[in-house]
C-alpha positions in Angstrom: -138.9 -17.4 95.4 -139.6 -18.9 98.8 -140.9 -22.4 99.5 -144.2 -22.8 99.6 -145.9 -22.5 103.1 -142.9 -20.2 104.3 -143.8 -19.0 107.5 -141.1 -15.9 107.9 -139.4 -14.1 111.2 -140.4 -10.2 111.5 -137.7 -8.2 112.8 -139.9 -5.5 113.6 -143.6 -5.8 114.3 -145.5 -3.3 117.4 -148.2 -3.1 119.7 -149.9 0.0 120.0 -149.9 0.7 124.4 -152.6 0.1 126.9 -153.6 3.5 128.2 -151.8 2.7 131.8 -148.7 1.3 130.2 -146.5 3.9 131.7 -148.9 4.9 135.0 -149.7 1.2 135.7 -146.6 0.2 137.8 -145.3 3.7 138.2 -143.7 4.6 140.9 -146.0 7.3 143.7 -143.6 9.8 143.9 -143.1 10.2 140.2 -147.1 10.3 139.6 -147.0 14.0 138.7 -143.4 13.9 137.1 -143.9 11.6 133.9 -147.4 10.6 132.2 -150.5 11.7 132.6 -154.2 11.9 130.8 -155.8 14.9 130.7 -158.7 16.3 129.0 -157.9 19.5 126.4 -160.7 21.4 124.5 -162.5 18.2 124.9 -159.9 15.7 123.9 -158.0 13.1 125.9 -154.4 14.5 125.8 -150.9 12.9 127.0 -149.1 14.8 129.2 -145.5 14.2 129.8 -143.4 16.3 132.8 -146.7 18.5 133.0 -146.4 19.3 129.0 -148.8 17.6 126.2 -147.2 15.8 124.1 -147.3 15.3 120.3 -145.4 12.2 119.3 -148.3 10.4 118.4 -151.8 12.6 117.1 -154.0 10.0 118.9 -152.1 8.4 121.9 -154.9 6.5 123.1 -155.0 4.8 119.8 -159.0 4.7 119.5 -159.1 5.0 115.8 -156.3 3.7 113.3 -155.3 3.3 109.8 -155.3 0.0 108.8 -151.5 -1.7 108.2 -149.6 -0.6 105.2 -151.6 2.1 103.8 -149.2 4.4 103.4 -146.9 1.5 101.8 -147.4 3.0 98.0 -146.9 6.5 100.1 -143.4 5.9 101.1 -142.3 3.6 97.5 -143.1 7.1 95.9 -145.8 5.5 93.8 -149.2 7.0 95.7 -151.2 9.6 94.3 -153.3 12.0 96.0 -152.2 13.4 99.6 -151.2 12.0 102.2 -154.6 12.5 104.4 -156.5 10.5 101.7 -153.8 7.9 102.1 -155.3 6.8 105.6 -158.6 6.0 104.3 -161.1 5.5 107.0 -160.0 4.7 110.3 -161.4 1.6 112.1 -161.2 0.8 115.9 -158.4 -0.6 117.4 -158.1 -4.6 116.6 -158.1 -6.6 119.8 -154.8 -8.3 118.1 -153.0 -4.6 118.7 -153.2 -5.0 122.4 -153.3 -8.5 122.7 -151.1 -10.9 122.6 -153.4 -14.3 122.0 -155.0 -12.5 119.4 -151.7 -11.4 118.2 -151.0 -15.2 117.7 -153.8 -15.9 115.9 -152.7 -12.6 113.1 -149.3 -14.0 113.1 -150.3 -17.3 112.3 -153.1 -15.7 109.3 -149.5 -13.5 107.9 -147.3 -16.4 108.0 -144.7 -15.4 110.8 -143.3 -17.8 113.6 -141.9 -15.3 115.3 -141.3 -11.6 115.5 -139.7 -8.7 117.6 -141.9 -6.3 119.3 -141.2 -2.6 120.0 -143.0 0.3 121.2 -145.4 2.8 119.2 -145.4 5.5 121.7 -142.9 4.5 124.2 -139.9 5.3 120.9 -140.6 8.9 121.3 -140.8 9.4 125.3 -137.4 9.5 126.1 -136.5 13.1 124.9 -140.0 14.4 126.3 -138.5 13.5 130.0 -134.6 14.4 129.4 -134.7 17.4 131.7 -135.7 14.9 134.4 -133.6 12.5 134.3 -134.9 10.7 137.3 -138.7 10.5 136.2 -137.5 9.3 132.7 -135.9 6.1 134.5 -138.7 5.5 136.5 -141.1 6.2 133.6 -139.6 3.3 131.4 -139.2 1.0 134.7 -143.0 1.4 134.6 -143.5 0.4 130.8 -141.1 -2.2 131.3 -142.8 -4.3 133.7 -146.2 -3.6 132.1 -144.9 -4.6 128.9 -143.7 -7.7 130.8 -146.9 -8.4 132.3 -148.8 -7.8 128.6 -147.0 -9.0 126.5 -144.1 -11.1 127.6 -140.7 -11.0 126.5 -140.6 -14.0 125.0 -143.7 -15.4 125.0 -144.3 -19.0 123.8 -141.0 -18.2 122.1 -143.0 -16.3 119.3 -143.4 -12.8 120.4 -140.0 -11.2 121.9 -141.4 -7.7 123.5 -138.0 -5.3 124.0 -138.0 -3.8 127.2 -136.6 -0.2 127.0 -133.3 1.5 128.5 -132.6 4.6 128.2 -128.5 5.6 129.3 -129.1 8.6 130.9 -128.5 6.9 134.7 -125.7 4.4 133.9 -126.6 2.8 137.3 -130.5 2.4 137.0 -129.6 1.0 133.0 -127.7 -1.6 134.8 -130.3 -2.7 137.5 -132.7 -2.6 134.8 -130.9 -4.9 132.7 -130.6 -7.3 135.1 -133.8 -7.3 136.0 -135.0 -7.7 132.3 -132.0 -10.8 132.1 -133.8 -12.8 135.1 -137.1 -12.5 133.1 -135.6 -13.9 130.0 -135.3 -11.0 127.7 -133.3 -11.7 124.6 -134.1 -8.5 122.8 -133.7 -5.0 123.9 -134.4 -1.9 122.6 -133.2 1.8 123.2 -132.8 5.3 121.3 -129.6 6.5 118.8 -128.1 9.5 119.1 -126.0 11.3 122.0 -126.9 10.3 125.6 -128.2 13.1 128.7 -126.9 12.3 131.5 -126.8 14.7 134.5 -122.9 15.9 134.0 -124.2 16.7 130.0 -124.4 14.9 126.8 -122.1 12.1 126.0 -121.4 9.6 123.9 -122.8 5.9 124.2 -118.6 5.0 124.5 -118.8 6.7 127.7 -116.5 4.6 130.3 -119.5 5.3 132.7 -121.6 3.2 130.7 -118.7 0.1 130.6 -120.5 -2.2 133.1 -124.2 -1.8 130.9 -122.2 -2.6 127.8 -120.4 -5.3 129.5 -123.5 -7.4 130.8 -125.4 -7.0 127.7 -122.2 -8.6 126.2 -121.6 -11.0 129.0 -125.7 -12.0 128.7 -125.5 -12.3 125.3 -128.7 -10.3 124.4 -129.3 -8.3 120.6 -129.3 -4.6 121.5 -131.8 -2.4 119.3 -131.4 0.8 117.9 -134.9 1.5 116.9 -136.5 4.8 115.2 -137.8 7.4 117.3 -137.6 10.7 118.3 -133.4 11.0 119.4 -131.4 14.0 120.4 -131.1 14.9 116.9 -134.4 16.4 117.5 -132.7 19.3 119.0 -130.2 19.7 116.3 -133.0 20.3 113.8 -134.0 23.4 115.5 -131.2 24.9 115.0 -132.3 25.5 111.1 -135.8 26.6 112.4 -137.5 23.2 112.4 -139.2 22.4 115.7 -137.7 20.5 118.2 -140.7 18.6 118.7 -141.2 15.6 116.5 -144.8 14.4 115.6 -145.6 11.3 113.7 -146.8 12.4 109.6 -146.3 15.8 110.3 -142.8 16.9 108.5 -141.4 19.8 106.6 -138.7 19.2 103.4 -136.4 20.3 105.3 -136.4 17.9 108.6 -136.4 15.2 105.8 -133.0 16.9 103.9 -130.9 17.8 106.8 -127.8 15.3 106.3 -126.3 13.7 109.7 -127.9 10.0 110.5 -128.2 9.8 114.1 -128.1 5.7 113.3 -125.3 6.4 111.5 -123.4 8.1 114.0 -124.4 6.4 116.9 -122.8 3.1 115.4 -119.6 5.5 114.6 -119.4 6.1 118.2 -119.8 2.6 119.3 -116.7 2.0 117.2 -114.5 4.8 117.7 -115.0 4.7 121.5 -114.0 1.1 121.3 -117.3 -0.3 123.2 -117.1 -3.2 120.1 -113.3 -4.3 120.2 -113.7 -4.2 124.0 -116.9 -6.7 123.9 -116.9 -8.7 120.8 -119.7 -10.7 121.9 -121.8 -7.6 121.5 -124.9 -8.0 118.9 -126.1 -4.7 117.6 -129.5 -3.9 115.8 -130.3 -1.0 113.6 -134.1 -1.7 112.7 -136.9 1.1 111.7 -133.8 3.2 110.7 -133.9 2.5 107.1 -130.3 1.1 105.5 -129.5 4.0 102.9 -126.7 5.4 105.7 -124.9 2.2 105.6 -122.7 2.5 102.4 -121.8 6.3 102.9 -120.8 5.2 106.5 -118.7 2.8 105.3 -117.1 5.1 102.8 -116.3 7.0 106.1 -115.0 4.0 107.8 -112.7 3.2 104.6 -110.8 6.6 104.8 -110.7 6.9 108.7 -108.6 3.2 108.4 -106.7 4.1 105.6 -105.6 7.7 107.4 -106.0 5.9 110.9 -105.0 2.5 111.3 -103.2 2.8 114.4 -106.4 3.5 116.3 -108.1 0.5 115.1 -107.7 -2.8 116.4 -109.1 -4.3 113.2 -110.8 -3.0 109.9 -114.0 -1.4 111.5 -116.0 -2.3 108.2 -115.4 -6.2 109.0 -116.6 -5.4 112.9 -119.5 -3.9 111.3 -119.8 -7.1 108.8 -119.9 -9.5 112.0 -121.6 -7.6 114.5 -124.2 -5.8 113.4 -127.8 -6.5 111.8 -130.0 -3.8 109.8 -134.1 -4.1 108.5 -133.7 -2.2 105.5 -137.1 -0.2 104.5 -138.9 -1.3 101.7 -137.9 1.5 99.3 -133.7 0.9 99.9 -131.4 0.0 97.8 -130.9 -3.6 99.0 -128.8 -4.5 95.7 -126.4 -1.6 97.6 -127.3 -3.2 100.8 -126.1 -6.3 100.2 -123.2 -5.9 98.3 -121.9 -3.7 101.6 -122.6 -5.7 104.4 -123.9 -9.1 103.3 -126.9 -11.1 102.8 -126.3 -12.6 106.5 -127.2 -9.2 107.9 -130.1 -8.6 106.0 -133.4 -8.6 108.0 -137.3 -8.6 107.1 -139.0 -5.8 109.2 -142.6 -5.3 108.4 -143.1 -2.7 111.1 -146.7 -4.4 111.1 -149.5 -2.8 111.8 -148.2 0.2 111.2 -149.5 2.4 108.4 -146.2 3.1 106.8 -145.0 -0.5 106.8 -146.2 -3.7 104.7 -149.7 -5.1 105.3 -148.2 -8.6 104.3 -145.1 -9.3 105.6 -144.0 -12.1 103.0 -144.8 -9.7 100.1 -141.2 -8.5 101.2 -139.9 -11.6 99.5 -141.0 -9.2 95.9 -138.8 -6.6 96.9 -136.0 -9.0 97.4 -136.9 -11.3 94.3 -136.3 -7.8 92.2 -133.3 -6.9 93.5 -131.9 -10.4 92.8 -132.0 -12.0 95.9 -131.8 -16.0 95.1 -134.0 -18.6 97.1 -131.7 -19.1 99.6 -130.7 -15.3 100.4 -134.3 -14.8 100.1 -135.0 -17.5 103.3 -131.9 -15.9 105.6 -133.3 -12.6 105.1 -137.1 -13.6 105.5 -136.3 -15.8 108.6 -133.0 -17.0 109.8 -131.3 -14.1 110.5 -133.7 -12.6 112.7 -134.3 -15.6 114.3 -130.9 -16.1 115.3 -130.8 -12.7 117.3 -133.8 -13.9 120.0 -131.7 -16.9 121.1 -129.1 -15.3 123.8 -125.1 -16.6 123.0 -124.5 -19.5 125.1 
């Protein structure tokens, strides 16, 4: 049980993006290249390299569920479909968009803090990848409106992630020291395999040793948040679309085994970008934590038949380096037992419909899976907390 007047830190919380958040400070040249409005049979449409996109049903975010509906949805324990689920849709709250009025929320759910991430800007990356220029221009655009917005550490409460996307090792640098000299401590990017313009790759790439190495050297938390990945592609290969749109999935998109999370983490440790930069803080959040234990079953037998090629057991890197907001519905009994309650984190994903309306109702999940009062404060506040405060 927590103490009474616990005020918790959100790993994951989100705005929902100003109309211009990618045009706003977008380059001229790339104008035509990356977003765009449009109207379609009478409805305001985003357009992406010329195509419309799908991510999100309502980009402009006009009309919105209110947060947590879908909560009982996703627990399993909902009845009816998932349209009646929504409920009726309200316009958007001025606390969505901003970020004094987001204070004022915070302070009426009990958080001191919180990480921010992106609603729409999670699935743009793979909508640009055949343009590999436009895409880094389109995210230095939402990273300097999300700057001027929202802040990236604003009155040390909300810590907004500015995005990277790999794909131009060079531009990820400059961007990351550009987000460094306006005091990010949080950043955020996409798992899976990385486009560059000599072909996919791994995120242990050796051209990406300098981004790795600043991150490390700055002593930021790096963020693998959900989104739509490269994985996206691999789905089509069993006849599922390549496209992903938010609430619209088939069985089989939800039963196709491999974990992009899961494997992205495997490549940070197999390429060696950990053992090389142990100051490194990673971040698996909005990815759910049921992959851990099976990739640590991996990591067990590739030590046993391997040991050679690690420099340590990679399930104590994983132990001391990175951090995971489990959904609601895991198995955080399981959870803990594999990686500890020090890695544990709260993550809402407030306001969003699938997430929990009140953040410290968490604190039930935890209480049930016999978390004790101290676990229960590290998972609903310290640990988070400690991952917006750079390493001296």
């Amino acid at each position: 049980m927590l103490p009474e007047n616990f005020r918790a830190f959100d790993a994951d919380n989100h705005y929902y993006e100003a109309l211009d958040a990618f045009t706003r400070h977008l380059e001229p040249e790339f104008r035509k290249r990356c977003m765009q409005w449009a109207q379609v049979d009478g409805k305001t449409r985003l357009l992406v390299g010329g195509k419309v996109n799908k991510f999100i049903p309502d980009p402009t975010f006009s009309r919105l569920a209110q947060p947590g509906v879908l909560e009982n949805w996703f627990r399993g324990t909902a009845t009816g479909s998932l349209i009646e689920q929504f409920g009726e849709l309200e316009p958007t709250r001025p606390e969505y968009r901003d970020r004094d009025a987001r204070l004022r929320a915070m302070d009426e759910l009990g958080l001191d803090g919180a990480m921010f991430f992106p609603t729409l800007g999670v699935g743009m990356e793979q909508a640009l990848i055949h343009d590999i220029p436009a895409l880094c221009a389109a995210f230095r655009a939402f990273n300097r409106w999300l700057d001027e917005d929202w802040g990236f550490a604003y009155q040390e409460r909300i810590f907004a992630a500015p995005y990277f996307t790999l794909a131009d090792p060079e531009n990820a640098v400059r961007e990351l020291e550009w987000a460094l000299g306006r005091d990010a401590r949080v950043i955020v990017m996409q798992y899976g395999p990385i486009r560059t313009d000599r072909g996919w790759t791994s995120p242990g790439d050796p051209a990406l040793e300098p981004f790795w190495a600043l991150a490390a050297e700055a002593g930021v938390t790096v963020v693998y948040h959900g989104g739509n990945s490269a994985y996206a592609q691999l789905v089509s290969w069993w006849g599922e679309s390549h496209e992903m749109e938010a609430f619209r999935a088939t069985p089989m998109r939800g039963l196709i085994s491999p974990e992009p999370i899961a494997d992205t983490i495997a490549a940070l440790l197999s390429y060696g970008v950990l053992a090389r930069h142990p100051r490194l803080r990673l971040a698996a959040i909005e990815t759910g934590a049921d992959w851990i234990p099976p990739l640590f079953q991996r990591l067990k037998k590739s030590y046993s038949q391997l040991p050679h090629a690690w420099a340590e057991d990679p399930r104590e890197t994983l132990r001391q380096r990175l951090w995971v907001s489990p959904f609601h519905e895991n198995d955080l009994t399981a959870l803990r037992e594999v990686i500890g309650v020090e890695r544990i984190m709260l993550g809402s994903d407030w306001p969003h419909t699938e997430g929990i309306a009140r953040p410290l109702d968490f604190a039930k999940d935890l209480d049930a899976a016999g978390f004790g009062a101290d676990e229960q404060v590290r998972v609903m506040r310290t640990n988070a907390e400690s991952l917006v405060r750079r390493l001296p």
